[in-house]
C-alpha positions as CSV (number, residue, x, y, z in Angstrom):
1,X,13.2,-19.5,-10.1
2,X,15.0,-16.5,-11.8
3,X,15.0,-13.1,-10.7
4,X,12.7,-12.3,-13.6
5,X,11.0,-8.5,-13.7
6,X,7.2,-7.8,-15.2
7,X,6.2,-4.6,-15.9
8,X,2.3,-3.7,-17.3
9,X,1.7,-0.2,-18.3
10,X,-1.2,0.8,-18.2
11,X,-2.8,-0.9,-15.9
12,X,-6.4,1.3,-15.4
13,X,-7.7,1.5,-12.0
14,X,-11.4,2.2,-11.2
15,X,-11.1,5.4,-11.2
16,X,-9.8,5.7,-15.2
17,X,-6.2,6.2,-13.7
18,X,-3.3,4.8,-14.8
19,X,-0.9,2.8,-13.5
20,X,2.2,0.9,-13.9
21,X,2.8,-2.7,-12.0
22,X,6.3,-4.3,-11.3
23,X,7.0,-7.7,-10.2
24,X,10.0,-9.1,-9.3
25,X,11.2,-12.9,-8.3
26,X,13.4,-12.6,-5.5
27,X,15.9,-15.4,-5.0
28,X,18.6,-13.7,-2.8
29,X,15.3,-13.0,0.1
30,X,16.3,-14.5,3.5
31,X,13.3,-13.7,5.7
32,X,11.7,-16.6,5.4
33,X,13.9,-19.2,4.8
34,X,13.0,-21.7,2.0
35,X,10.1,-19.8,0.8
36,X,10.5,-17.4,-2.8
37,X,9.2,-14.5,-2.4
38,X,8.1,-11.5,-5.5
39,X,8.5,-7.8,-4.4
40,X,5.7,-6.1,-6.2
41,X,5.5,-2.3,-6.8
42,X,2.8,0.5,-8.0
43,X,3.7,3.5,-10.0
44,X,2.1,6.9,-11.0
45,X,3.5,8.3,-14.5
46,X,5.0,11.9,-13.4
47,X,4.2,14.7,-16.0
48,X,7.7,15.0,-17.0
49,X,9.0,11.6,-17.4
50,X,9.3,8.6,-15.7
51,X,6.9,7.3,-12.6
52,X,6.5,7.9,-8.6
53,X,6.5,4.9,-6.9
54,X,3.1,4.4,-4.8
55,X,3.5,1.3,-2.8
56,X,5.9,-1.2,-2.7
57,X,5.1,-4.7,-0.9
58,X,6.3,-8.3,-0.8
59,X,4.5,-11.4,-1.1
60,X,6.2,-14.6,0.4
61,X,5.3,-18.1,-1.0
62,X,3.1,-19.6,1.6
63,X,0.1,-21.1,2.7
64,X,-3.0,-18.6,2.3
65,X,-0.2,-16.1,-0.1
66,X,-1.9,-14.9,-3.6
67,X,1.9,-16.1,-4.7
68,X,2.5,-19.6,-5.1
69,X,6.3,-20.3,-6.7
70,X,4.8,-23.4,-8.8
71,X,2.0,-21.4,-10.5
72,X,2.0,-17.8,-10.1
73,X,-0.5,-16.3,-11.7
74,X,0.5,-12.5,-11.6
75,X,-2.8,-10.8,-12.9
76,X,-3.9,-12.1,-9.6
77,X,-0.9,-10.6,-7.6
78,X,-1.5,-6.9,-9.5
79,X,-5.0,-7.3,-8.5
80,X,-3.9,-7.8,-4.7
81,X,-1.1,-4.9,-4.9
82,X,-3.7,-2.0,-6.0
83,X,-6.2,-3.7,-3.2
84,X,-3.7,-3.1,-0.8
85,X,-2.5,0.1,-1.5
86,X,-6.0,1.0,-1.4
87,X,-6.6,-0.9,1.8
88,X,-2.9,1.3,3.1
89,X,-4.5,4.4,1.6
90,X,-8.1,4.0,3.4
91,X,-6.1,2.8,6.9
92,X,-4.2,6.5,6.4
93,X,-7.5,8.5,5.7
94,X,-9.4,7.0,8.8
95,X,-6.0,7.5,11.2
96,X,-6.3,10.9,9.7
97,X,-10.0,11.7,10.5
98,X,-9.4,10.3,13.8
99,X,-6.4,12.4,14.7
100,X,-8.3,15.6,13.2
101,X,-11.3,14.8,15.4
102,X,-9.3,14.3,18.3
103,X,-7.1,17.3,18.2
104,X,-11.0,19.5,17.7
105,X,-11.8,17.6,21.0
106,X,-8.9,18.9,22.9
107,X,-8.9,22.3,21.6
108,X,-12.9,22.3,22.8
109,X,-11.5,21.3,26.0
110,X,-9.3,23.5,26.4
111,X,-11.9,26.1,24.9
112,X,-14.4,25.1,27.7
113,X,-11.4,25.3,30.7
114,X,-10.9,29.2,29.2
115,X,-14.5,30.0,29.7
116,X,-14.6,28.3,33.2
117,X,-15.0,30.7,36.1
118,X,-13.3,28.6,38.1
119,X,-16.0,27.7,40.7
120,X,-15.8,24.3,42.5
């Protein structure tokens, strides 16, 4: 294995979007030792010039892993990057919602204890 980059622009997304997809081959990764590993990344072209980097995750070559060292078939692995930032992005929203609908709870609460007259 070489530490050989691919980059795909544009890649479209469902929504007409587009995107840019890196993958690397990582040699020099330790985590795991004995298994190769790709680092894959998703970009956003900025209006200027150049791109802002999305997500950035790492797939080790394992048992259940979309990569697999001896046949890696990388449409496959841009495929699982976007699903997991969307996967990331969804996770985010709902911690979000949850956080918004608790912090409307406790300023109810606190509402209600305001209005209390106090009586046992």
């Amino acid at each position: 294995m070489s530490n050989r980059k691919l980059t795909k622009f544009p890649v479209i997304a469902e929504d007409g979007t587009g995107l840019r997809v890196t993958i690397k081959e990582d040699e020099d990764y330790i985590g795991y030792i004995g298994f190769s590993s790709v680092v894959c990344r998703l970009y956003i072209p900025r209006k200027r010039f150049g791109y802002r980097r999305l997500y950035s995750t790492r797939y080790v070559d394992e048992r259940g892993s979309v990569y697999n060292e001896s046949n890696p078939d990388y449409i496959a692995i841009a495929r699982q990057v976007y699903e997991d930032y969307r996967t990331e992005l969804h996770d985010h929203r709902v911690a979000a919602l949850e956080s918004s609908a608790q912090a409307q709870r406790k300023s109810a609460a606190i509402d209600a204890f305001q209005a209390w007259d106090g009586r046992l």
